[in-house]
C-alpha beads as a LAMMPS data file, in Angstrom:
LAMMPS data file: protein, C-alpha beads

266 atoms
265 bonds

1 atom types
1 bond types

-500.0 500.0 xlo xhi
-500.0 500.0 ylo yhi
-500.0 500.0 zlo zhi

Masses

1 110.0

Atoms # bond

1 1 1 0.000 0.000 0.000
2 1 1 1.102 3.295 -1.035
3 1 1 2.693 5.343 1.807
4 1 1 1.019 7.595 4.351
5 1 1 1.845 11.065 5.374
6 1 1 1.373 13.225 8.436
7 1 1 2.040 16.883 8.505
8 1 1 1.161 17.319 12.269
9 1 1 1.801 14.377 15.050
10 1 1 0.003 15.605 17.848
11 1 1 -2.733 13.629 19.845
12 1 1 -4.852 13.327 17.098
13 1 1 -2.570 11.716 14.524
14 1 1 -1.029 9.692 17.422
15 1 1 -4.889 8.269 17.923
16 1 1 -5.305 7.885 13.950
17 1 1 -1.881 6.213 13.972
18 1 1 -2.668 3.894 16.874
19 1 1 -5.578 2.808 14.936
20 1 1 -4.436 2.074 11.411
21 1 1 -1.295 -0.201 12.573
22 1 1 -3.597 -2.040 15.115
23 1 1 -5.771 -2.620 12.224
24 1 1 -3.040 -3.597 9.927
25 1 1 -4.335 -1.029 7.507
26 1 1 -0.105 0.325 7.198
27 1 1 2.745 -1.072 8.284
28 1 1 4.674 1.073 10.715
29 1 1 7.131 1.223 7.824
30 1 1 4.930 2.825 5.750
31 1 1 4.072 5.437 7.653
32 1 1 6.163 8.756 7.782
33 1 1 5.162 11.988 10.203
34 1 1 6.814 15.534 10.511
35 1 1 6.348 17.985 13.692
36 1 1 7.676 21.446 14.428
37 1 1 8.713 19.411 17.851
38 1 1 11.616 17.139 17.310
39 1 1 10.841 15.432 21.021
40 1 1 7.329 14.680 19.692
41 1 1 8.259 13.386 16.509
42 1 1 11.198 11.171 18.167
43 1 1 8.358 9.983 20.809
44 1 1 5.616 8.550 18.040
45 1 1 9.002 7.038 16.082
46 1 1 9.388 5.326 19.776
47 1 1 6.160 4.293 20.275
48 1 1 4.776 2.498 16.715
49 1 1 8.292 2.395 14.446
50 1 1 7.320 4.871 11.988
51 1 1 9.582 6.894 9.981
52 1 1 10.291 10.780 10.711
53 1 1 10.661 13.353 7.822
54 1 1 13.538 16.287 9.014
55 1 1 11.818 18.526 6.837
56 1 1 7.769 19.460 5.995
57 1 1 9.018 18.380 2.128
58 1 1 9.778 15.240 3.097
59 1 1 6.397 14.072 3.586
60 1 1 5.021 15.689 0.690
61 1 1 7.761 13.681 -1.477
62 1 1 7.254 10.699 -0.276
63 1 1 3.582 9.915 0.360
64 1 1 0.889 9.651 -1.693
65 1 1 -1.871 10.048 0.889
66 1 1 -1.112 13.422 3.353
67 1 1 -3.402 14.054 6.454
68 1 1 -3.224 17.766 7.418
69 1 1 -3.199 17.141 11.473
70 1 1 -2.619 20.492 12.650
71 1 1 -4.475 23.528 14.273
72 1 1 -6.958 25.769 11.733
73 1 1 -4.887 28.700 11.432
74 1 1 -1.737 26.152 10.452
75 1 1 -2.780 25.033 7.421
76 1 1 -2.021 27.633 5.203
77 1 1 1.645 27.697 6.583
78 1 1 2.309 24.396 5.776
79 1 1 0.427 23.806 2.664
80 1 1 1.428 26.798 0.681
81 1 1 5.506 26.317 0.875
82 1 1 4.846 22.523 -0.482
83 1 1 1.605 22.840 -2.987
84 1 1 3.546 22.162 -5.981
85 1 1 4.358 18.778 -4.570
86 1 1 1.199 18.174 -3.880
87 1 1 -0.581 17.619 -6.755
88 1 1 -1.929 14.749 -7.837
89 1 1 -2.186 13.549 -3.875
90 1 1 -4.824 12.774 -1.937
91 1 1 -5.764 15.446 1.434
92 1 1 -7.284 14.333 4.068
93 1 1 -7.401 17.212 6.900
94 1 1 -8.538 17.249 10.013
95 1 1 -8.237 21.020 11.063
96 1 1 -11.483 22.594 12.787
97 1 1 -13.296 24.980 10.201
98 1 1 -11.063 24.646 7.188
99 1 1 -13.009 24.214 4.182
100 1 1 -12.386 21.572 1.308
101 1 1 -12.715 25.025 -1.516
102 1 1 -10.108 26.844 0.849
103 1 1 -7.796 24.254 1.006
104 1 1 -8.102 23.404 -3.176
105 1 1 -7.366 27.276 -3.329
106 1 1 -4.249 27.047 -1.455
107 1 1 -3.118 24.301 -3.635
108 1 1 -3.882 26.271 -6.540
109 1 1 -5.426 23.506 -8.307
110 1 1 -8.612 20.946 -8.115
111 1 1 -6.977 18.519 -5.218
112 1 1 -8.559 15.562 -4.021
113 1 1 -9.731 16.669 -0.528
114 1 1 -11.434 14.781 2.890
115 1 1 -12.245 16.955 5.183
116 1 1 -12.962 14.736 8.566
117 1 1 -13.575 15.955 12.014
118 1 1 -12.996 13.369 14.529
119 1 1 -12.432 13.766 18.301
120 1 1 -10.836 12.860 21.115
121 1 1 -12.098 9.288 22.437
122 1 1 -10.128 7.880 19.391
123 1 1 -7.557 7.908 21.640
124 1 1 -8.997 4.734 22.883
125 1 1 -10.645 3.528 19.847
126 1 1 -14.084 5.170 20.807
127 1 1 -13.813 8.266 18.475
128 1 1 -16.310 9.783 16.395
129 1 1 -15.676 11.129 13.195
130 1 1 -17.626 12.416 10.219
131 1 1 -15.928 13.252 6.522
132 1 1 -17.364 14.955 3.695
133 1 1 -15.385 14.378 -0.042
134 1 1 -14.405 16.825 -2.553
135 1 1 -16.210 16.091 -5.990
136 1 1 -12.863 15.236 -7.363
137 1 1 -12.289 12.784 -5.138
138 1 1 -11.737 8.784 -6.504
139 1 1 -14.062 6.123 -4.642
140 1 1 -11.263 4.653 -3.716
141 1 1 -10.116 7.796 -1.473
142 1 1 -13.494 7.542 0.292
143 1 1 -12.885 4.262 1.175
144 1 1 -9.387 5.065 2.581
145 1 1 -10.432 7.626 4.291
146 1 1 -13.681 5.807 5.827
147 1 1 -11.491 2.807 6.681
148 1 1 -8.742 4.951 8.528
149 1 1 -11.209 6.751 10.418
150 1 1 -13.263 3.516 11.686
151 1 1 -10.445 2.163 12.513
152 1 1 -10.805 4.916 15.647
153 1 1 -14.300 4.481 16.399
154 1 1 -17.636 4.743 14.152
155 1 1 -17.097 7.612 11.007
156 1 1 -20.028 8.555 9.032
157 1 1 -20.086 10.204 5.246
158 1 1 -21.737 13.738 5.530
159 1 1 -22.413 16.907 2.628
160 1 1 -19.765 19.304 4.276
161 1 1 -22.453 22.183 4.930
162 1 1 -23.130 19.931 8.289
163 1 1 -19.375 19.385 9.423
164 1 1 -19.206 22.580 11.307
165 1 1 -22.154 21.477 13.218
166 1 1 -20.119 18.477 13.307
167 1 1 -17.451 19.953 14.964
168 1 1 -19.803 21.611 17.251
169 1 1 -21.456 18.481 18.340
170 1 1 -18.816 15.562 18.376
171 1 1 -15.873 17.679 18.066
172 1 1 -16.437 19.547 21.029
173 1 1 -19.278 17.031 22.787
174 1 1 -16.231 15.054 24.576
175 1 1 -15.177 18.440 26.723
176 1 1 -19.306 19.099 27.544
177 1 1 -18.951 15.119 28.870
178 1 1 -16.387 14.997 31.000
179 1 1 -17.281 18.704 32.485
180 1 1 -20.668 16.576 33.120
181 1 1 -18.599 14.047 34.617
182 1 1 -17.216 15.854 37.238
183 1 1 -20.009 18.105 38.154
184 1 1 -21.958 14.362 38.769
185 1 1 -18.699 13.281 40.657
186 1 1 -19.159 16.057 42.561
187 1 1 -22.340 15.655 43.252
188 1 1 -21.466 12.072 45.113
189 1 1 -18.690 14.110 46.779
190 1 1 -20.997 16.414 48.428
191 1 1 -23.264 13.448 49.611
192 1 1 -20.306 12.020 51.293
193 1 1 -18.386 9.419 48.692
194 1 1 -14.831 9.322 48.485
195 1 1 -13.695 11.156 45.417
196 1 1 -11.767 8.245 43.594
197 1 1 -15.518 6.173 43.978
198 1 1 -17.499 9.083 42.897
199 1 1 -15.571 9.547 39.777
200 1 1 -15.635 6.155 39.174
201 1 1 -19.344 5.625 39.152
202 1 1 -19.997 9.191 37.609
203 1 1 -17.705 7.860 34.376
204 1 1 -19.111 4.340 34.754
205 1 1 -22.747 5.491 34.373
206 1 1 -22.046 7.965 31.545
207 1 1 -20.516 5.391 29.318
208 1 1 -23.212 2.854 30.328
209 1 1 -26.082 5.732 29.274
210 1 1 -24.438 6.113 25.905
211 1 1 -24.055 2.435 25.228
212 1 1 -27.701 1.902 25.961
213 1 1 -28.909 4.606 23.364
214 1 1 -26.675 3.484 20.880
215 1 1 -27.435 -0.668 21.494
216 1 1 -31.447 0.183 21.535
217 1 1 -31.604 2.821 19.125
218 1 1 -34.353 4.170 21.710
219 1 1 -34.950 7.567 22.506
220 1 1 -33.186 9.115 24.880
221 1 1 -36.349 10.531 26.276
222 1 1 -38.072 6.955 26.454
223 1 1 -34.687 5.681 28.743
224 1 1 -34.703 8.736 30.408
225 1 1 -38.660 7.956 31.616
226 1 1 -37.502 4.096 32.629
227 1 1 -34.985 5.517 35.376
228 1 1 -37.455 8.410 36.636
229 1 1 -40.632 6.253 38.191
230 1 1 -43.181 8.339 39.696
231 1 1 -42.369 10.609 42.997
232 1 1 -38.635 8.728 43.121
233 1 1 -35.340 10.174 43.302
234 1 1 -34.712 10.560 39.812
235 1 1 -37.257 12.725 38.707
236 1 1 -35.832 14.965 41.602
237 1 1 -32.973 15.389 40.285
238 1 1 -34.168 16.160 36.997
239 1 1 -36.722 18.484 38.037
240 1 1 -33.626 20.815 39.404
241 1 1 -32.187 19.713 35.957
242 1 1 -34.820 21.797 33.930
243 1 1 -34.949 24.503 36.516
244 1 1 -31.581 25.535 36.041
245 1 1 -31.721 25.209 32.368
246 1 1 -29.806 22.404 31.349
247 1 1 -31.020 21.272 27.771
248 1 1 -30.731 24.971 26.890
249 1 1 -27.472 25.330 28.035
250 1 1 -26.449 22.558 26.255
251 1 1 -28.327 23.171 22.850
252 1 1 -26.488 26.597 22.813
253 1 1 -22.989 25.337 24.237
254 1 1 -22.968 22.860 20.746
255 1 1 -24.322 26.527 18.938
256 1 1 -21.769 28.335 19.845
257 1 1 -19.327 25.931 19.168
258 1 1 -20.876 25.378 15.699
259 1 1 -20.614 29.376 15.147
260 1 1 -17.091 29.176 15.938
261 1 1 -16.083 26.681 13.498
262 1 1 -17.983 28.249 10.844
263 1 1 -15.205 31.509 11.964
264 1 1 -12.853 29.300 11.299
265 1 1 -13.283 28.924 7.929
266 1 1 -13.193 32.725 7.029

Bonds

1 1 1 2
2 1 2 3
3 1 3 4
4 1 4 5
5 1 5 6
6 1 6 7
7 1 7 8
8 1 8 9
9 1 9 10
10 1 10 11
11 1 11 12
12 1 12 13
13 1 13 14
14 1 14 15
15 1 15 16
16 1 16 17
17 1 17 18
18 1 18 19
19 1 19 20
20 1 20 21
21 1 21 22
22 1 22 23
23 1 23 24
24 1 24 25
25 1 25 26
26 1 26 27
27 1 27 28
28 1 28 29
29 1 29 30
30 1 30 31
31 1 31 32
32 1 32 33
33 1 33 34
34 1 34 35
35 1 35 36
36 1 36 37
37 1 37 38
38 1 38 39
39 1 39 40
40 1 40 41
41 1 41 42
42 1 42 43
43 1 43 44
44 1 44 45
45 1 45 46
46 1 46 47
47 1 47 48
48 1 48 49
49 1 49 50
50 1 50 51
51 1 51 52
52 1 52 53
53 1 53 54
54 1 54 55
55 1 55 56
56 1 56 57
57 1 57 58
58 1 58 59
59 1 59 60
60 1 60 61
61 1 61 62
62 1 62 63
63 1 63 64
64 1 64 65
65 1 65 66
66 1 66 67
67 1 67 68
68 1 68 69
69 1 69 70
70 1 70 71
71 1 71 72
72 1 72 73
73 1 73 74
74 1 74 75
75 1 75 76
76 1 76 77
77 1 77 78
78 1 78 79
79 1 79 80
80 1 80 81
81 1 81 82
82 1 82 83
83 1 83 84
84 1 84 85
85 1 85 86
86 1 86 87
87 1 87 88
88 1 88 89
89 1 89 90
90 1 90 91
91 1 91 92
92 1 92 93
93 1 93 94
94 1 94 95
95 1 95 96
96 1 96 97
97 1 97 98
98 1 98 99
99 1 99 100
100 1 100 101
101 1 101 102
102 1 102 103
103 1 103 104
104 1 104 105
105 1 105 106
106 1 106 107
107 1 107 108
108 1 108 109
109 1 109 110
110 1 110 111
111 1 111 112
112 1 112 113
113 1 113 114
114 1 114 115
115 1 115 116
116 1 116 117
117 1 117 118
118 1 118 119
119 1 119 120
120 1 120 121
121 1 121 122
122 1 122 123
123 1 123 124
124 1 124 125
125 1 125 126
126 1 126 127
127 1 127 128
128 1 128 129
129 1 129 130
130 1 130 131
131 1 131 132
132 1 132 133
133 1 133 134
134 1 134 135
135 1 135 136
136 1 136 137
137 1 137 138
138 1 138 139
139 1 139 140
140 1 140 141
141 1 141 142
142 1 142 143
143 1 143 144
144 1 144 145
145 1 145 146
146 1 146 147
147 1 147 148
148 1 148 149
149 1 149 150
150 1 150 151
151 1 151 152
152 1 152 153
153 1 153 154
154 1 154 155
155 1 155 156
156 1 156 157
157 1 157 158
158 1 158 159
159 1 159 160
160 1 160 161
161 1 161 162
162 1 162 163
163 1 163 164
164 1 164 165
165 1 165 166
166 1 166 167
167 1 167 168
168 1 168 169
169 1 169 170
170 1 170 171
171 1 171 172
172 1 172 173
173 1 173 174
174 1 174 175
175 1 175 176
176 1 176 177
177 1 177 178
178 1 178 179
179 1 179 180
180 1 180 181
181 1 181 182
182 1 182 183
183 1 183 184
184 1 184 185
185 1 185 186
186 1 186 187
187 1 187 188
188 1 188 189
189 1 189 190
190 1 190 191
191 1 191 192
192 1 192 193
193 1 193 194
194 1 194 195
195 1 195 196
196 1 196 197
197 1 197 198
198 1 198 199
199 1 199 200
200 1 200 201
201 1 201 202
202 1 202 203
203 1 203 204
204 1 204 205
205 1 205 206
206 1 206 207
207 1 207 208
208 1 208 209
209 1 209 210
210 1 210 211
211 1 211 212
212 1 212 213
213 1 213 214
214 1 214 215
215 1 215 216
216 1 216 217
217 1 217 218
218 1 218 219
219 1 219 220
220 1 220 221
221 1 221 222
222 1 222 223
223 1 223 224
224 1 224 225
225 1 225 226
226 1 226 227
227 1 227 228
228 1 228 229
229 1 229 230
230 1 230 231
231 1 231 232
232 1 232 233
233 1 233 234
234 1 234 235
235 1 235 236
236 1 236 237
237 1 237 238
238 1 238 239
239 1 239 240
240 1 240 241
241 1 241 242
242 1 242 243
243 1 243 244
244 1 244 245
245 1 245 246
246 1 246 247
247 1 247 248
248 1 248 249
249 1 249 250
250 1 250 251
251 1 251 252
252 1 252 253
253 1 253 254
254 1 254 255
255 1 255 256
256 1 256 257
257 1 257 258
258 1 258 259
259 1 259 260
260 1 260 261
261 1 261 262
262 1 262 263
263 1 263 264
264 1 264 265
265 1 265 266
């Protein structure tokens, strides 16, 4: 299989990484990875054997599939000074707001772009990620590109227009989660468990909420009513739930998140 490239090796492209060679989608040997940080570069040649490009250039020589893994406001720096080694290569980025049009502008040409937002949990195989494809993409890109990105978790195929809500929702969702987390750890704190229990549990039950939705395909408002029985504890807790405004202040935490991403792009 035709080498891959990563311009970026931060968390994210260790997680994507992880994935493919546990998969056996790439051998480490055909992998190759540049970073601005030497130590980080040294540390994912450490962990899974890949090879390490000295220069951006590098990786643009010698792959044939490049994933953009940097921040938003990156990508022009390190896609401009290599764009005439880039044609004819497929571009799979994963940078927060950055359009598949802006990205075929820097490059000056009609490039075969993915543009994927994934998040976090890949780190342990439990990502989410949805991609969108340039028209002048080849099926057999897509399929790369979906393959790479289940091998993280689930990916789904989505028109672009929705990726910024995307990022808003999945992107972001894992930080809204684990803030959840510890407010409900807290909670058990306060009512007198130890703090390693507490957080236990509070993670415990989150994950075991999720995996019911997604095992059922119920509602969550139809599991939601099978925990709260009539006058019980539950619908206690959810009554100061809705008085404080918690669906709202979710809904617009994923809106404003959404909004921002859409910034991004301009």
């Amino acid at each position: 299989m035709p080498p891959l490239g990563f311009i970026g090796a931060g968390n994210m492209a260790e997680a994507i990484i992880a994935g493919i060679i546990q998969k056996h989608m790439f051998a480490p040997g055909d992998i190759v990875a540049f970073d601005i940080d030497p130590k980080r570069m040294e540390a994912m040649a450490g962990r899974f054997g890949i090879s390490t490009a000295p220069h951006l250039e590098d990786v643009a020589l010698s792959a044939d599939t490049i994933i953009l893994a940097v921040k938003p406001g990156t990508v022009q720096a390190v896609v401009r000074p290599i764009k005439d080694l880039l044609q004819g290569k497929l571009l799979i980025s994963i940078a927060a707001g950055v359009s598949i049009a802006s990205i075929q502008a820097l490059t000056n040409s009609e490039a075969r772009v993915i543009r994927v937002m994934p998040n976090t949990p890949a780190l342990v195989m439990e990502g989410v990620s949805c991609l969108a494809c340039s028209p002048t993409c080849l099926e057999k890109d897509r399929e790369l590109a979906l393959r790479i990105f289940q091998g993280i978790g689930i990916c789904l195929e989505l028109d672009e227009r929705l990726i910024n809500a995307v990022t808003g929702l999945s992107g972001s969702g894992p930080a809204y989660g684990f803030l959840f987390i510890e407010a409900l750890a807290d909670g058990g704190v306060r009512a007198g468990l130890p703090r390693d229990v507490a957080l236990k549990l509070a993670a415990a039950t989150v994950k075991g909420a999720a995996a019911l939705v997604l095992s059922t395909g119920r509602h969550p408002g139809d599991l939601k009513d099978m925990v709260a029985s009539p006058g019980g504890t539950t619908i206690e807790g959810l009554a100061v739930l809705e008085s404080r405004g918690f669906r709202s202040a979710v809904m617009d935490a994923v809106f404003a998140a959404y909004q921002k991403a859409a910034g991004l792009g301009k």
